[in-house]
C-alpha positions as CSV (number, residue, x, y, z in Angstrom):
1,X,-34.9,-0.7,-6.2
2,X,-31.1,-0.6,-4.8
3,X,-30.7,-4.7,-6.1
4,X,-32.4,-4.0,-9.3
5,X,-30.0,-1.1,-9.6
6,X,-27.0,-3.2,-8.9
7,X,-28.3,-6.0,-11.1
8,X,-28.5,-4.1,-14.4
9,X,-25.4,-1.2,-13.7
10,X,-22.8,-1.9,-16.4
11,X,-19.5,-0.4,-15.1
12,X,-17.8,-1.9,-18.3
13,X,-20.1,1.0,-20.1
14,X,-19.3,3.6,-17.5
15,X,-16.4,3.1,-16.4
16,X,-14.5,6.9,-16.4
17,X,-17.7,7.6,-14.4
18,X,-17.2,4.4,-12.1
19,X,-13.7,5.5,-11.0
20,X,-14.4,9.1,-10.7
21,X,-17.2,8.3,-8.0
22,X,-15.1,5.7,-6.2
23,X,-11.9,8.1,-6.3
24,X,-14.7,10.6,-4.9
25,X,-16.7,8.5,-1.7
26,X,-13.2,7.7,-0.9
27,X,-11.8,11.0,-0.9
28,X,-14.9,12.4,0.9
29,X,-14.8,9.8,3.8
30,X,-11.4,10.1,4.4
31,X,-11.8,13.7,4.8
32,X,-14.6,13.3,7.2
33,X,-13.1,10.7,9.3
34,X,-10.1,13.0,10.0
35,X,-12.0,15.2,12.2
36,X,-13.0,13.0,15.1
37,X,-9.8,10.8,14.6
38,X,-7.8,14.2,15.7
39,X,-9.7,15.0,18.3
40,X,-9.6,11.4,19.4
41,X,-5.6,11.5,19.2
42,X,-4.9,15.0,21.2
43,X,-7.6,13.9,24.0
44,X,-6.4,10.6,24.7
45,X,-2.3,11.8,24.3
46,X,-2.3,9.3,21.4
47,X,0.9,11.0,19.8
48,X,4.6,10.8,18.7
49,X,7.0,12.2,21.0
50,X,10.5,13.6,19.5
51,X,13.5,11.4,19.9
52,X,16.7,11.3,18.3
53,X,15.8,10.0,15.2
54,X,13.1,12.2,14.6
55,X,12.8,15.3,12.1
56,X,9.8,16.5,13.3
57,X,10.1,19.0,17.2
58,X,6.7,18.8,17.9
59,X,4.4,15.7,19.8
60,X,2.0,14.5,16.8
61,X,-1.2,12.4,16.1
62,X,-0.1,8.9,14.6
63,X,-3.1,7.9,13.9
64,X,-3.6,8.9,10.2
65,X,-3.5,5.7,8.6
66,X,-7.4,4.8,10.7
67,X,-8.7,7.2,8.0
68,X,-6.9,5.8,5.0
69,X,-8.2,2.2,6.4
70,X,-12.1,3.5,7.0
71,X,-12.3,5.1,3.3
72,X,-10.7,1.8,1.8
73,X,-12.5,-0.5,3.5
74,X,-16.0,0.7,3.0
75,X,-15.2,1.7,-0.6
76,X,-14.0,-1.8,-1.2
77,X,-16.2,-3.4,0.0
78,X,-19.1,-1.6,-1.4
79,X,-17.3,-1.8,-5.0
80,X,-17.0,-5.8,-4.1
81,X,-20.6,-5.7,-4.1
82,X,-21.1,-4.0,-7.6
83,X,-18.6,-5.9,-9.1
84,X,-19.8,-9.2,-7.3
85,X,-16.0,-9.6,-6.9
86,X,-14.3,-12.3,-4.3
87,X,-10.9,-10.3,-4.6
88,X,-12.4,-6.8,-3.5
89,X,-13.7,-9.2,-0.1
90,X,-10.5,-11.0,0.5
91,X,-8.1,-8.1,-0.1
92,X,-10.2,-6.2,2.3
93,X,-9.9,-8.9,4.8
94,X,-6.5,-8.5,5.0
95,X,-6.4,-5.3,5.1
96,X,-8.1,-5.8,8.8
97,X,-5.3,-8.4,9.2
98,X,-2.5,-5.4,8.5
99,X,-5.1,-2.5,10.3
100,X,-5.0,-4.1,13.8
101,X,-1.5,-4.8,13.9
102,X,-0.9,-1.9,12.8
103,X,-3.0,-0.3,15.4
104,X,-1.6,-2.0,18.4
105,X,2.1,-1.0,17.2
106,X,1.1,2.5,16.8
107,X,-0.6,2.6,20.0
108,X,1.7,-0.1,22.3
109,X,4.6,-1.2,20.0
110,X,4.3,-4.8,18.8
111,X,7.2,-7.1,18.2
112,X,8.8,-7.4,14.6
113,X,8.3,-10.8,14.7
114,X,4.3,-10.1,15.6
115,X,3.8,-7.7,12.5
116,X,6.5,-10.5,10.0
117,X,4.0,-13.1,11.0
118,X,0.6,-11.0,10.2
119,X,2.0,-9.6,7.0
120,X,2.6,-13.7,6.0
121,X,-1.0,-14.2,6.8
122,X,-2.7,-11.8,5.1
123,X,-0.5,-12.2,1.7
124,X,-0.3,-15.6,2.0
125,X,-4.5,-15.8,2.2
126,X,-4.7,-13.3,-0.7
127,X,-2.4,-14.7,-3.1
128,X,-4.0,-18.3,-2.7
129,X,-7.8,-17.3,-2.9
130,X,-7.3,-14.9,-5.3
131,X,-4.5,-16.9,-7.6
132,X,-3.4,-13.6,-8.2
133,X,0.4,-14.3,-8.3
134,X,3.7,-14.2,-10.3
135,X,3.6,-17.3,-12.8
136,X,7.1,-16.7,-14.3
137,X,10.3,-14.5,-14.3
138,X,9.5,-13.6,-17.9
139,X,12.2,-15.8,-19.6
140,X,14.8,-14.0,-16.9
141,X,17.4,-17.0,-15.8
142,X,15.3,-19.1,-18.8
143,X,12.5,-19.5,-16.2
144,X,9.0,-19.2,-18.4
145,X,6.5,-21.0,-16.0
146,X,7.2,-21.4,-11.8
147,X,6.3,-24.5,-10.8
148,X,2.8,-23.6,-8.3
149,X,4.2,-23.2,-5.2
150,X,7.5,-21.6,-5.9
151,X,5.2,-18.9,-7.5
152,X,2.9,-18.6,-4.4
153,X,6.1,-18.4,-2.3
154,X,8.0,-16.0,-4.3
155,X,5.0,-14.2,-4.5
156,X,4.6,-13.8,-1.2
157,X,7.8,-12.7,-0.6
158,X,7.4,-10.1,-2.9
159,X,4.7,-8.9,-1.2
160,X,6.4,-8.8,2.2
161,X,9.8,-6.8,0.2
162,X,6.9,-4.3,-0.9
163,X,5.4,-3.5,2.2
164,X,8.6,-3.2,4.4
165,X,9.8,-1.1,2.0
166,X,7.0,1.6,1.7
167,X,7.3,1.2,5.8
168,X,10.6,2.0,6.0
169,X,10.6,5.0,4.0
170,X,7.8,6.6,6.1
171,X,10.3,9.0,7.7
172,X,9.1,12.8,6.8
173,X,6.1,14.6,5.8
174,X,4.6,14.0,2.3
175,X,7.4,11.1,0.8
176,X,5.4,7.9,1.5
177,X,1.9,9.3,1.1
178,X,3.4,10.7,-2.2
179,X,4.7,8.1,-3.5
180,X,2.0,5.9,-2.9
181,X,-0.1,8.5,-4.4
182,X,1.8,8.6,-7.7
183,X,1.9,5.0,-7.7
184,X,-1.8,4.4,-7.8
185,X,-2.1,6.7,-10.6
186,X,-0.2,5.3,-12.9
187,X,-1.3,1.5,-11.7
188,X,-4.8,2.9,-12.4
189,X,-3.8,4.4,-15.9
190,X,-2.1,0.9,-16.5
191,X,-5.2,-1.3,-15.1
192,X,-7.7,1.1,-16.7
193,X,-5.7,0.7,-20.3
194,X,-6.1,-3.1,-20.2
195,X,-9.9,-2.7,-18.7
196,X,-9.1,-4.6,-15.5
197,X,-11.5,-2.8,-13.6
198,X,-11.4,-4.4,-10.2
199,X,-7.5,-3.1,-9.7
200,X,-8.5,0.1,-11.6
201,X,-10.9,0.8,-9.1
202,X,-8.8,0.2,-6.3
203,X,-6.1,2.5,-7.6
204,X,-8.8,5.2,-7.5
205,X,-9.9,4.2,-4.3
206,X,-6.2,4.4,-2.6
207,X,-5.7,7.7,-4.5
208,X,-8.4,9.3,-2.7
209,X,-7.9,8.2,0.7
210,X,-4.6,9.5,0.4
211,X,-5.3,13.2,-0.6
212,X,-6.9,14.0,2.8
213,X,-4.4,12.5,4.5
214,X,-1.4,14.1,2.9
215,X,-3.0,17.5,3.6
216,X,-2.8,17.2,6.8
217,X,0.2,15.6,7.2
218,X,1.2,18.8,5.3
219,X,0.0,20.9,7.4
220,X,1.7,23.0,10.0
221,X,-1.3,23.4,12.8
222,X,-3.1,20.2,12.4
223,X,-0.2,17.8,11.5
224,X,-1.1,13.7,11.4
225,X,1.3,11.0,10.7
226,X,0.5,8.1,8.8
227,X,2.0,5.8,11.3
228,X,2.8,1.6,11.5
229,X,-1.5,1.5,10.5
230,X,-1.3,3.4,7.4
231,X,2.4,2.5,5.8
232,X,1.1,-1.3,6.4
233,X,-2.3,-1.5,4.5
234,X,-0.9,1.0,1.9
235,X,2.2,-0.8,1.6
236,X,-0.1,-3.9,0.6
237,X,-2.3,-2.2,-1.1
238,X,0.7,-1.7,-3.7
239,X,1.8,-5.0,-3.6
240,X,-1.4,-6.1,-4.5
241,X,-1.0,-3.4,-7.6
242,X,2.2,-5.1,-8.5
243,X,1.5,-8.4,-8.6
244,X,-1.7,-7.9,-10.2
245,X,-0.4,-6.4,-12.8
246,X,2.6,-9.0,-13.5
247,X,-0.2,-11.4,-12.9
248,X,-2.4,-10.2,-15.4
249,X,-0.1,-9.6,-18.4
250,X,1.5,-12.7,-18.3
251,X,-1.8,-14.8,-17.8
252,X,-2.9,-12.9,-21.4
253,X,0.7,-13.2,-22.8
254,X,1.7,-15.9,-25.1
255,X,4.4,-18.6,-23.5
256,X,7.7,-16.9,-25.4
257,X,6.5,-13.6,-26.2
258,X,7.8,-10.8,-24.8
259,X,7.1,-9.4,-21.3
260,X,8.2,-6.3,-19.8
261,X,5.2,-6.0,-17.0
262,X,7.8,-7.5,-13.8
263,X,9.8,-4.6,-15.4
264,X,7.3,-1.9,-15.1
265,X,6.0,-2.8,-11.6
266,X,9.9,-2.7,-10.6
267,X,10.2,1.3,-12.0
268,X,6.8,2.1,-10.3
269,X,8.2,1.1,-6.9
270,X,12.2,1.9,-7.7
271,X,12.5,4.3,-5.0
272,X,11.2,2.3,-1.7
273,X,13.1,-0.3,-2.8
274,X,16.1,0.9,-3.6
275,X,16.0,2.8,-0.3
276,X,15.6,-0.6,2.0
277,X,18.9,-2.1,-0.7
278,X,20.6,0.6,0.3
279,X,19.9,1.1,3.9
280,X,20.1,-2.9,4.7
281,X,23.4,-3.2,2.7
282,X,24.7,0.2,4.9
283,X,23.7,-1.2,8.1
284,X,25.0,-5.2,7.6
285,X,28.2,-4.4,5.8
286,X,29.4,-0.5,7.1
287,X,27.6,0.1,10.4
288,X,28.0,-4.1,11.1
289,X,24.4,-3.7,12.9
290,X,20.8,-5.6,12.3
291,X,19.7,-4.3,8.8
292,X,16.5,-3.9,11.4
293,X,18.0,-1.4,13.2
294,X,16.5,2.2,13.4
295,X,19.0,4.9,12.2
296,X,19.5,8.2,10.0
297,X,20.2,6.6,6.6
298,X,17.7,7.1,4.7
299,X,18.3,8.7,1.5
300,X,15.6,11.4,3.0
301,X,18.2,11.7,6.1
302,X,20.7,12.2,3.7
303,X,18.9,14.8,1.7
304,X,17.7,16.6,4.9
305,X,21.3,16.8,6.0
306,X,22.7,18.5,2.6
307,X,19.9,21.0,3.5
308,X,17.2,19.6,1.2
């Protein structure tokens, strides 16, 4: 009954009904997984503990980003099954990939190196199974087409700029789940525009992992953080918006014709980025430290300080 189902479910002629439910089973297991992931956290001490850089006075769970990762990954790959999609099965591959380093740097601290080296991985498996990947700077420098593998480089860089970005800025309640947040939405509005329903339904998916999870990182009595395991699979989870987008308009773009999609992507994600320019050029060419050096420069440092 459940493959005859599957076999003759149109999405195409269902769609705003598709991406409710998928926004839905992903908000409703992230909420459910909260629970025991809490009470996990407290009884085996699993928290932050203040230091000098923090913002926060209080020791806290940092173990919010498990719930983000269960919701997505189920979701995904259940939707990889409707859609009988091989990009739904290798993004959620290495989402694992991001999950477990994650994890272990939450939980034991891992080496930058460690966590360089697994984001490489998992965005360098993507972007080649997939062949989801910036084919040209848009006529910018009078570069139309990249040759293959300087667009599955740059590509991958871009990927790896995206999600150290969104991890840096994971300094104080509500910024990075909220921007991630807004940036699915309008990803989704712009996938669901164009009908390119496998992005459009991970859009939804990330959205409603994330509601859960910012209302309790909201909250004053049971307060989560998001942590190295959530800012690393979201972070790639908006890369993968990015260059999925870029990828898609300018595979259904005439050579020549105008395209502002590397444009768009670049507004959706101004802030994160921005905030690692800034920060990187502060520390390198003010403080003369390792741009990979902790500190209180973040623009929300900043903001905090002029009692923001």
């Amino acid at each position: 009954m459940i493959k005859e189902f599957l076999n003759n479910f149109d999405v195409t002629a269902h769609l705003e009904l598709w991406l409710l439910s998928t926004f839905l089973l992903a908000l409703f297991i992230a909420y459910r997984s909260y629970g025991p992931i809490m009470y996990i956290a407290i009884k085996k001490h699993l928290m932050d503990k203040p230091d000098d850089r923090s913002v926060h006075t209080n020791s806290t769970p940092t173990l919010g980003g498990v719930g983000i990762y269960i919701s997505l990954v189920l979701v995904i790959c259940l939707a990889g099954v409707v859609l009988n999609s091989k990009s739904l099965l290798v993004l959620a591959g290495g989402l694992n990939i991001l999950f477990f380093l994650g994890l272990k740097d939450d939980l034991l601290v891992l080496s930058a190196r460690k966590k360089f080296l697994g984001q490489l991985i998992a965005s360098f498996l993507f972007v080649t199974i997939t062949d989801i990947r910036i084919r040209g700077f848009s006529n910018i420098f009078s570069v139309e087409v990249l040759p293959y593998w300087v667009s599955i480089g740059f590509t991958v860089f871009v990927f790896i700029l995206i999600i150290n970005a969104y991890n840096l800025i994971d300094g104080i309640d509500g910024l990075a789940g909220s921007i991630a947040l807004l940036a699915s939405l309008v990803f989704g509005w712009l996938f669901y525009r164009v009908n390119y329903i496998g992005s459009a339904t991970l859009t939804a998916a990330l959205a409603g992992a994330l509601l859960p999870f910012l209302r309790l990182n909201a909250s004053k009595k049971n307060k989560i953080f998001m942590g190295d395991t959530g800012s690393l699979i979201v972070g790639f989870m908006l890369a993968v918006f990015a260059v999925s987008y870029i990828s898609y308009v300018q595979s259904n773009t005439p050579i020549g014709a105008k395209d502002s999609s590397p444009l768009i992507a670049l507004s959706i994600l101004f802030f994160p980025l921005m905030d690692t320019l800034r920060i990187f050029f502060v520390r390198i060419f003010i403080y003369k430290t390792s741009p990979f050096l902790a500190d209180k420069n973040h623009i929300h440092h900043r903001l905090l300080d002029l009692g923001y």
